[in-house]
C-alpha positions as CSV (number, residue, x, y, z in Angstrom):
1,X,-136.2,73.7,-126.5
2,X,-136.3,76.5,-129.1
3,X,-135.3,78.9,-126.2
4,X,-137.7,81.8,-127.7
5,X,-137.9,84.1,-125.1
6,X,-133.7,83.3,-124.6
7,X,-133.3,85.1,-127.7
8,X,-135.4,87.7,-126.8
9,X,-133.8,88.5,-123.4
10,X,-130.6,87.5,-123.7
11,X,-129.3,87.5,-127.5
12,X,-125.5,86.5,-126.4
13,X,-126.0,83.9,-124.3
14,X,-128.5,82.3,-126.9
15,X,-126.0,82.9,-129.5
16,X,-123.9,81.0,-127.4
17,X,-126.3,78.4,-127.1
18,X,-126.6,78.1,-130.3
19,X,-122.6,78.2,-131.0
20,X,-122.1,74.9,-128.8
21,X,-125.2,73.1,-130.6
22,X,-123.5,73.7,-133.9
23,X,-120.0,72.6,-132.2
24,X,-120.9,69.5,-131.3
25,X,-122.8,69.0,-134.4
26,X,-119.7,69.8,-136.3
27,X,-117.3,67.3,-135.0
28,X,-117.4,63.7,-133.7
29,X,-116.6,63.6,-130.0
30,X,-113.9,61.3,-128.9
31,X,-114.1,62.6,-125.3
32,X,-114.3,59.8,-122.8
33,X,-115.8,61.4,-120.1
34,X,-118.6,63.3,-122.4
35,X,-121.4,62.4,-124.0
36,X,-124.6,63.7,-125.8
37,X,-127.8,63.4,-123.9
38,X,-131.3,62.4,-124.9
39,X,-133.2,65.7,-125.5
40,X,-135.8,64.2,-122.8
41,X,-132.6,64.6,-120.3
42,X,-132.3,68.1,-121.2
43,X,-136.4,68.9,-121.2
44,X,-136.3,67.7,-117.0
45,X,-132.9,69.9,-116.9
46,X,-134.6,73.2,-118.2
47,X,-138.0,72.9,-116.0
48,X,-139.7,74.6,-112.9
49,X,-137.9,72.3,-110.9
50,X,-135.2,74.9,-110.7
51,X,-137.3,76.8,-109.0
52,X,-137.4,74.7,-106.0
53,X,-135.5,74.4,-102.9
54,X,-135.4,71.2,-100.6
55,X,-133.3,71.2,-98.1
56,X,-133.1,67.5,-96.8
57,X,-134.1,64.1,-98.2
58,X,-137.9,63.1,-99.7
59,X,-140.4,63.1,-96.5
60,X,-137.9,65.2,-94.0
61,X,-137.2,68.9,-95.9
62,X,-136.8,71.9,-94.4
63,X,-138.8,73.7,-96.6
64,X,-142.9,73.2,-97.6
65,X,-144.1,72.7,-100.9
66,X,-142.2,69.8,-102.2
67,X,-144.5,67.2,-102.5
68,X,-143.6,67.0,-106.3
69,X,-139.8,67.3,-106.1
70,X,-139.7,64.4,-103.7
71,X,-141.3,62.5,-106.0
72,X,-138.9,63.1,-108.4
73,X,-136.3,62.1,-105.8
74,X,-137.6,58.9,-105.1
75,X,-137.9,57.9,-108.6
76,X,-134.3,58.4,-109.0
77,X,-133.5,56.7,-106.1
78,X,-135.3,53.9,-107.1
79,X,-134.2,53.5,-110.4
80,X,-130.6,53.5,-109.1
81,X,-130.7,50.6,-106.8
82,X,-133.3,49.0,-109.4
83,X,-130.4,49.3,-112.2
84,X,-127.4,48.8,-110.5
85,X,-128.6,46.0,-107.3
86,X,-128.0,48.0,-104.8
87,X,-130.1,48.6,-101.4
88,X,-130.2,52.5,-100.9
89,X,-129.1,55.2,-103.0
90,X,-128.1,58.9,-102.7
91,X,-128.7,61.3,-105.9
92,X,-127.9,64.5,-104.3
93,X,-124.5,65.0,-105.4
94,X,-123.6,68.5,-107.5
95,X,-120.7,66.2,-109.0
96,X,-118.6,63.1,-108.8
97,X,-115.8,64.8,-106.9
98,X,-118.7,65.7,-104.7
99,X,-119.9,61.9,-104.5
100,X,-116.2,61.2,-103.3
101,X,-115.7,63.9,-101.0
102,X,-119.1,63.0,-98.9
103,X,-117.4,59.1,-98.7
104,X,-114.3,60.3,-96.9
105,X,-116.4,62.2,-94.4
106,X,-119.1,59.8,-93.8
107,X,-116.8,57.0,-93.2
108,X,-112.9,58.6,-91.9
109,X,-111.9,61.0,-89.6
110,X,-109.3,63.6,-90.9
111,X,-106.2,62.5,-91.7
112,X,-107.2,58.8,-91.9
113,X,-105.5,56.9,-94.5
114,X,-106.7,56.3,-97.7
115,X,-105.2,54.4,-101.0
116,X,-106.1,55.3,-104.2
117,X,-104.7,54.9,-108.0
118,X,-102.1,57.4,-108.6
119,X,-103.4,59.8,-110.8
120,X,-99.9,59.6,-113.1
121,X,-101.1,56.4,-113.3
122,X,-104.6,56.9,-114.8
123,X,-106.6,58.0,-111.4
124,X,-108.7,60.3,-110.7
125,X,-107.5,64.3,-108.8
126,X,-110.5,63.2,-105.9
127,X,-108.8,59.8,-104.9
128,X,-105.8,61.7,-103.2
129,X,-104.2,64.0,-105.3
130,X,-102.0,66.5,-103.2
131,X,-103.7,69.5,-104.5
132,X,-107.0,68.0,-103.8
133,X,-109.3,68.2,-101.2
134,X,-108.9,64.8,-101.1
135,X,-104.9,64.8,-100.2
136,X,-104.9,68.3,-98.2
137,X,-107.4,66.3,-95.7
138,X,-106.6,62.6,-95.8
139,X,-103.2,60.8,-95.8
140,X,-102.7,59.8,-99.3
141,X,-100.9,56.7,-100.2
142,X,-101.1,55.3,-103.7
143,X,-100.9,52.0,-106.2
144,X,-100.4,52.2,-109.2
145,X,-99.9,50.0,-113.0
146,X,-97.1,47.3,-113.6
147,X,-93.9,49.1,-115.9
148,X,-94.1,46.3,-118.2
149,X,-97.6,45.7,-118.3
150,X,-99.3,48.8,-117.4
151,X,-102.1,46.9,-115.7
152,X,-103.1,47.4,-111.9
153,X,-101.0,43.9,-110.8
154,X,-103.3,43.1,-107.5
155,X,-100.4,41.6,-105.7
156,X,-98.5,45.0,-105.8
157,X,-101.6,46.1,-104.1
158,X,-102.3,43.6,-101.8
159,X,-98.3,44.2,-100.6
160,X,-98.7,48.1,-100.7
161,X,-102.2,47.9,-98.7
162,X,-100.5,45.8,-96.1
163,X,-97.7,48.1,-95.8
164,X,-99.9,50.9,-95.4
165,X,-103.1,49.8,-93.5
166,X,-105.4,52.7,-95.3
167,X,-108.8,52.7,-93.7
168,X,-110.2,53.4,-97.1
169,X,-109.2,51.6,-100.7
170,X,-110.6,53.2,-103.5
171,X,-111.0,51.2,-107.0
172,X,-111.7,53.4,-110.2
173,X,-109.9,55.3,-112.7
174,X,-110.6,58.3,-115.4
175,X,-107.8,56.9,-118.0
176,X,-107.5,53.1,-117.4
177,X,-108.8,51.3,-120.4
178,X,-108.7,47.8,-119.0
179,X,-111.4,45.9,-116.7
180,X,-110.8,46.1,-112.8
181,X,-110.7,43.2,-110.6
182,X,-113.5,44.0,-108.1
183,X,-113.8,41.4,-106.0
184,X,-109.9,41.3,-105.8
185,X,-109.7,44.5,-103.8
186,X,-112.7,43.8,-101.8
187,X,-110.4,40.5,-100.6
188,X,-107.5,42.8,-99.9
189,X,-109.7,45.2,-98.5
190,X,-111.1,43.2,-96.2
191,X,-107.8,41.7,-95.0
192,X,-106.4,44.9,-94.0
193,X,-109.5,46.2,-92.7
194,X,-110.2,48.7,-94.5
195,X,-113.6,49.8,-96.3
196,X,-113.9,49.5,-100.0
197,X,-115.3,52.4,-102.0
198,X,-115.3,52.0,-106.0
199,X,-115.7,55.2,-107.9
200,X,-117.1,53.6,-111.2
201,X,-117.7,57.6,-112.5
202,X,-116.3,56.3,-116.5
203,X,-117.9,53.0,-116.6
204,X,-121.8,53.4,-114.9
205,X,-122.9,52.7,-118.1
206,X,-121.3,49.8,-119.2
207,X,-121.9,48.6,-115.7
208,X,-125.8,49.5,-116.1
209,X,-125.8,47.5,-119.6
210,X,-123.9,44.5,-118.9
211,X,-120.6,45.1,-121.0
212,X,-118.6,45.6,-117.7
213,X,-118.6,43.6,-114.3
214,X,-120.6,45.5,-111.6
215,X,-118.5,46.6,-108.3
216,X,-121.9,46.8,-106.3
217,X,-121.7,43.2,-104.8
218,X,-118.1,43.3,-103.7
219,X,-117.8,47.2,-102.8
220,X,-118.8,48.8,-99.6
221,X,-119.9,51.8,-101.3
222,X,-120.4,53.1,-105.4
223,X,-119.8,56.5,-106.7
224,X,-120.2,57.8,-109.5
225,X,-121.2,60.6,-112.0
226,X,-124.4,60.8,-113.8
227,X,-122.9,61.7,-117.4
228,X,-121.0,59.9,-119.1
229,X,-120.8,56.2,-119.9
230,X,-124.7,56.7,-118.3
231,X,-125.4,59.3,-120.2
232,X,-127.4,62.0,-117.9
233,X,-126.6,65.4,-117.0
234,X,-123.7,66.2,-115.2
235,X,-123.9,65.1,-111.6
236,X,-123.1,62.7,-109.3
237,X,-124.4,59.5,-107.0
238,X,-124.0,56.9,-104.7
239,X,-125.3,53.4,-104.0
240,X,-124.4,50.6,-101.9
241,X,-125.6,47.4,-100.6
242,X,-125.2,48.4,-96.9
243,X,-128.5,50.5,-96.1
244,X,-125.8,51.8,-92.3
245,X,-123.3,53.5,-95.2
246,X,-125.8,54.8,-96.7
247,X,-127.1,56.6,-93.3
248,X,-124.1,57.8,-93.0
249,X,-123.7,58.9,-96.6
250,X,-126.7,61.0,-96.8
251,X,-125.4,63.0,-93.6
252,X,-122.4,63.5,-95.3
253,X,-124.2,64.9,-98.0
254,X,-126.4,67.1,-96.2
255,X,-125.9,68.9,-94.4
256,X,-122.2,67.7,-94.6
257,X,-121.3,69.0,-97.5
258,X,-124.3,70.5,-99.8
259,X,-127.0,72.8,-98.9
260,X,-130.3,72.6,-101.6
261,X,-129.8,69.9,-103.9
262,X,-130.6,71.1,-107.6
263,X,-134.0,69.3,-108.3
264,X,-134.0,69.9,-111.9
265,X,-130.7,67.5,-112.3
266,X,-132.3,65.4,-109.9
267,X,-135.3,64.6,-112.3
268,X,-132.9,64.7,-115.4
269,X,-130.8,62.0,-113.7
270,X,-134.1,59.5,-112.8
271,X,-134.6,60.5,-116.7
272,X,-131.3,59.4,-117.8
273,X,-131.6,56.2,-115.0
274,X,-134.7,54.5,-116.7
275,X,-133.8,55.5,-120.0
276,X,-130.8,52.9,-118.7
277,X,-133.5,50.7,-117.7
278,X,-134.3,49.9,-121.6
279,X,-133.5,46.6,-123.6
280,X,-131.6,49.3,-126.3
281,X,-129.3,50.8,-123.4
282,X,-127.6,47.5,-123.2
283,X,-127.3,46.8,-126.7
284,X,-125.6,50.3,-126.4
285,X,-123.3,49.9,-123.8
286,X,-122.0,46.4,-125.8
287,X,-121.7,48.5,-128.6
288,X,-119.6,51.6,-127.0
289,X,-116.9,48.6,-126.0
290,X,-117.2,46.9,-129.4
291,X,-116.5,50.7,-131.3
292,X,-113.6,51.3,-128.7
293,X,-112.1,47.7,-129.8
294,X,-112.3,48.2,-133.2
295,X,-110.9,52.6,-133.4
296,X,-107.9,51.3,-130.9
297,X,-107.1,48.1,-133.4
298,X,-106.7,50.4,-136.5
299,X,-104.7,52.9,-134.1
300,X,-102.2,49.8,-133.5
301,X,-102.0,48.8,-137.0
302,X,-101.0,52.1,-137.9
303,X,-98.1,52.2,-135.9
304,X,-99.6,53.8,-132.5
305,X,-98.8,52.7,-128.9
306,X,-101.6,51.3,-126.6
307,X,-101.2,52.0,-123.4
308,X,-101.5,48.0,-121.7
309,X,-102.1,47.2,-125.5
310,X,-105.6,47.6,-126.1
311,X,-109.0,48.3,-124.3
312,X,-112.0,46.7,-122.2
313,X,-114.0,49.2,-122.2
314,X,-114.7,52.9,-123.5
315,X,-111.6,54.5,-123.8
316,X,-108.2,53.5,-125.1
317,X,-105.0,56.0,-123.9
318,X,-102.3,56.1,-126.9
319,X,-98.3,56.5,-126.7
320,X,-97.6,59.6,-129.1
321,X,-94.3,59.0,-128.4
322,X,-93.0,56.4,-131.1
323,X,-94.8,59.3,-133.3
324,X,-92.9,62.2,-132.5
325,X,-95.6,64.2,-131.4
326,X,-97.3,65.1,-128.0
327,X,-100.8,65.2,-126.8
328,X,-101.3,68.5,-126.8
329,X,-100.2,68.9,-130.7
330,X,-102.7,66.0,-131.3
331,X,-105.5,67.2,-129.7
332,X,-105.2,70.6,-131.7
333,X,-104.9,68.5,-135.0
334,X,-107.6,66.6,-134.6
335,X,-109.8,69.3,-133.4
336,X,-108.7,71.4,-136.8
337,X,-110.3,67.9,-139.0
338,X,-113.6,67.9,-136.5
339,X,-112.6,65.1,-133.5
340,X,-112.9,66.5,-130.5
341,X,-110.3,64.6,-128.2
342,X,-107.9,65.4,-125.0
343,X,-104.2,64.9,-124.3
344,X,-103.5,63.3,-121.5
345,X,-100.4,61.8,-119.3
346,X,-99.5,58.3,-120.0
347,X,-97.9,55.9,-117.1
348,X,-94.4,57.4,-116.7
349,X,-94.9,60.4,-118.7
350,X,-91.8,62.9,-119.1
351,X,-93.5,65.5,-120.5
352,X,-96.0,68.1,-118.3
353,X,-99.5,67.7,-117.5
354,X,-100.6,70.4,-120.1
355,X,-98.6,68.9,-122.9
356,X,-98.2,65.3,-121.9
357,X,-97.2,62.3,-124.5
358,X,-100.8,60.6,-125.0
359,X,-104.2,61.5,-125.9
360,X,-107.4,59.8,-124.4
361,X,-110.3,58.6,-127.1
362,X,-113.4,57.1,-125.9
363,X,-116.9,56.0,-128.0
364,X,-119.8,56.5,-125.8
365,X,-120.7,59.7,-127.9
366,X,-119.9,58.6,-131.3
367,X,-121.7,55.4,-129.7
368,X,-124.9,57.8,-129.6
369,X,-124.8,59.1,-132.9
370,X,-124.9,55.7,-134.3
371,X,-121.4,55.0,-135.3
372,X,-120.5,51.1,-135.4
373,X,-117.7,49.2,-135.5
374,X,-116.8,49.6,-139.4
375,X,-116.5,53.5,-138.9
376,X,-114.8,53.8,-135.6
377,X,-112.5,51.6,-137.9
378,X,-111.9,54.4,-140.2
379,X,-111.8,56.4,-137.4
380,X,-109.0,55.2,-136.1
381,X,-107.5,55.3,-139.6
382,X,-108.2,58.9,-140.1
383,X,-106.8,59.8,-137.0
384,X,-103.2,57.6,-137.6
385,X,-103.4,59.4,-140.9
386,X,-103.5,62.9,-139.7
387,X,-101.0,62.2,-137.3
388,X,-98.5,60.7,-140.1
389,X,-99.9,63.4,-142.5
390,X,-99.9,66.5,-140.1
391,X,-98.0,69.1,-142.6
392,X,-100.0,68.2,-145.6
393,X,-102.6,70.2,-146.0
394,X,-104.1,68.8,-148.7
395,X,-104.4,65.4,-146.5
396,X,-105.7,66.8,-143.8
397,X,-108.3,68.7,-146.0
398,X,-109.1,65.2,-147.3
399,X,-109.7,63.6,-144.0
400,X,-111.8,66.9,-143.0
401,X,-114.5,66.1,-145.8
402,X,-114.6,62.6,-144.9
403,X,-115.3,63.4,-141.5
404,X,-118.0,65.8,-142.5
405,X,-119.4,62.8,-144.7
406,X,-119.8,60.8,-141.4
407,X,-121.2,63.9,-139.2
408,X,-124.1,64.1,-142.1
409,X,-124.8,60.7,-141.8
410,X,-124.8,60.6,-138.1
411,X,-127.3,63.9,-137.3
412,X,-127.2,65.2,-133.7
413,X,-130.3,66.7,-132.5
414,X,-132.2,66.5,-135.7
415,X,-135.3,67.1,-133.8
416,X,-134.3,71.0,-133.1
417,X,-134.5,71.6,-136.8
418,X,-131.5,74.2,-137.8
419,X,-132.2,77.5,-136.2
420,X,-133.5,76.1,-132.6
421,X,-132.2,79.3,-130.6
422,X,-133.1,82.3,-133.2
């Protein structure tokens, strides 16, 4: 990991290497969909696996000499089912828009109907979106959260699925901070006759530790991304319960979609699966839900909007509104006092995508570093502050020390010293 002969051969992109190590050193991520990886993780990421193409699935490749990569394979396989009950799974895909593209074609023809959460409403770009793949190919129709509420109300999608008669419902969201009803779509589903594919790409890992219900029993197929919640290196996967999907899953993957997967992320992600395995992953995962509870309380006491009111889970999406600020603004602020954070649209939203009136925080990365529920407290404070405080310098120079106070406490990567790429 101290990337030697890097710096040797390539002096810019170590420096850059050695840049973003002292980035995300220097600020507390608030990122939902990120997350710092074990340096084990990383170690499988930057092996001789790369080296290796293998065309195919473990036992039927089109190329020799991979005796040792499907091992790999099959480890990560078999973790996957191990840690989430399901009966086959697929670790091939480059992403989780990937993951999702390979459902459609294993299970709809083009221009089938499928029904996803609008992504105004918290989705995800893959479950429809016009400019996606996903809408350019498929006949999009979507559900969305109550006005008042701003929870998914199942009858509204019970009535819109029997309006519609999609052949495919898809669950899952990338800014939705409440738990979904599972086993309620699978009853729609199944009345309308349609499959039911859950994308739980934010919440594998609360999923894999216990602190959120699991969609594998009730859904027909499971996608998601490797990172993360689950903390792994940026990929996708599939599993199901039905080992016919999942024969027509890995056609879709290859050679439906991808050529040679990348072996390296294949062994990083059977890394990252049985590091899931562990008794501490699920003492984790309860306590990225229980730091997410306590950060989005202090944001409410300090005057901010919650959008549904609170959080479930990992993330919590705030009205800037009532503030007099927008996401964008917010994002820049906290960035300049070390919290790394993203704006993001909010049900309704009047302002554009790349300004928007929200901002997205999630805790599975402070979770890492070791923060509890005390400081993501005071994180939630500080942040309330800076927004309140935004033109006083002095303030925000205040909150900028603290912040540092907390980094310092909370080391990332301790274990490649201070110069690891020189």
């Amino acid at each position: 990991m101290n990337h030697q002969n890097l710096y040797r051969t390539d002096p810019e992109i170590a420096g850059v290497l050695r840049g973003e190590l002292t980035r995300q050193r220097g600020c507390i991520e608030l990122i939902a969909s990120e997350n710092h990886t074990s340096l084990s993780v990383m170690e499988a990421m930057g092996s001789t696996l790369t080296n290796k193409y293998a065309e195919g699935y473990p036992g039927k490749r089109y190329y020799g000499g991979c005796q040792k990569v499907d091992m790999a394979e099959e480890l990560a396989r078999t973790r996957a089912c191990k840690l989430f009950g399901a009966a086959a799974a697929n670790v091939q895909p480059h992403s989780g828009c990937q993951a999702n593209q390979a459902v459609y074609q294993a299970l709809l023809n083009p221009g089938d109907k499928i029904m996803g959460m609008s992504l105004a409403d918290g989705g995800h770009l893959s479950h429809g979106a016009a400019f996606n793949a996903s809408g350019k190919f498929y006949d999009s129709v979507f559900y969305g959260v109550d006005a008042k509420t701003e929870r998914i109300d199942m009858d509204a999608v019970r009535d819109r699925a029997l309006a519609e008669k999609p052949a495919l419902i898809i669950a899952g969201a990338s800014a939705y901070p409440r738990i979904i009803d599972f086993a309620a779509f699978a009853d729609i589903a199944h009345e309308v006759g349609a499959y039911l594919m859950v994308d739980m790409a934010h919440i594998a890992g609360l999923v894999a530790g216990g602190a959120h219900p699991s969609p594998v029993p009730y859904a027909d197929i499971v996608t998601s991304t490797s990172h993360k919640t689950l903390r792994g290196p940026r990929g996708g996967l599939m599993v199901t319960k039905d080992p016919e999907i999942a024969a027509k899953y890995d056609k879709a993957i290859f050679p439906g979609t991808q050529g040679g997967p990348l072996m390296h992320v294949i062994a990083a992600k059977a890394v990252a699966l049985r590091e899931a395995m562990q008794p501490e992953f699920k003492e984790y995962a309860h306590q990225i839900v229980k730091n997410c509870a306590a950060m989005a309380q202090a944001l409410a006491e300090g005057g901010l909007r919650l959008v549904s009111g609170g959080t479930d889970n990992h993330l919590c999406l705030v009205d800037l509104s009532p503030a007099g600020v927008t996401g964008i603004e917010v994002e820049q602020l906290l960035e300049g006092i070390g919290i790394t954070a993203n704006k993001n649209a909010i049900p309704n939203d009047p302002l554009p995508t790349n300004v928007t009136s929200g901002i997205r925080l999630g805790t599975a990365a402070m979770t890492t570093r070791g923060f509890d529920e005390a400081e993501a407290r005071r994180l939630g404070q500080i942040i309330v502050e800076a927004i309140d405080k935004r033109e006083d310098g002095s303030v925000l120079r205040d909150l900028t020390t603290e912040i540092d106070e907390m980094l310092v406490k909370h080391p990332l990567y301790p274990e490649l010293g201070t110069h690891p790429y020189s």
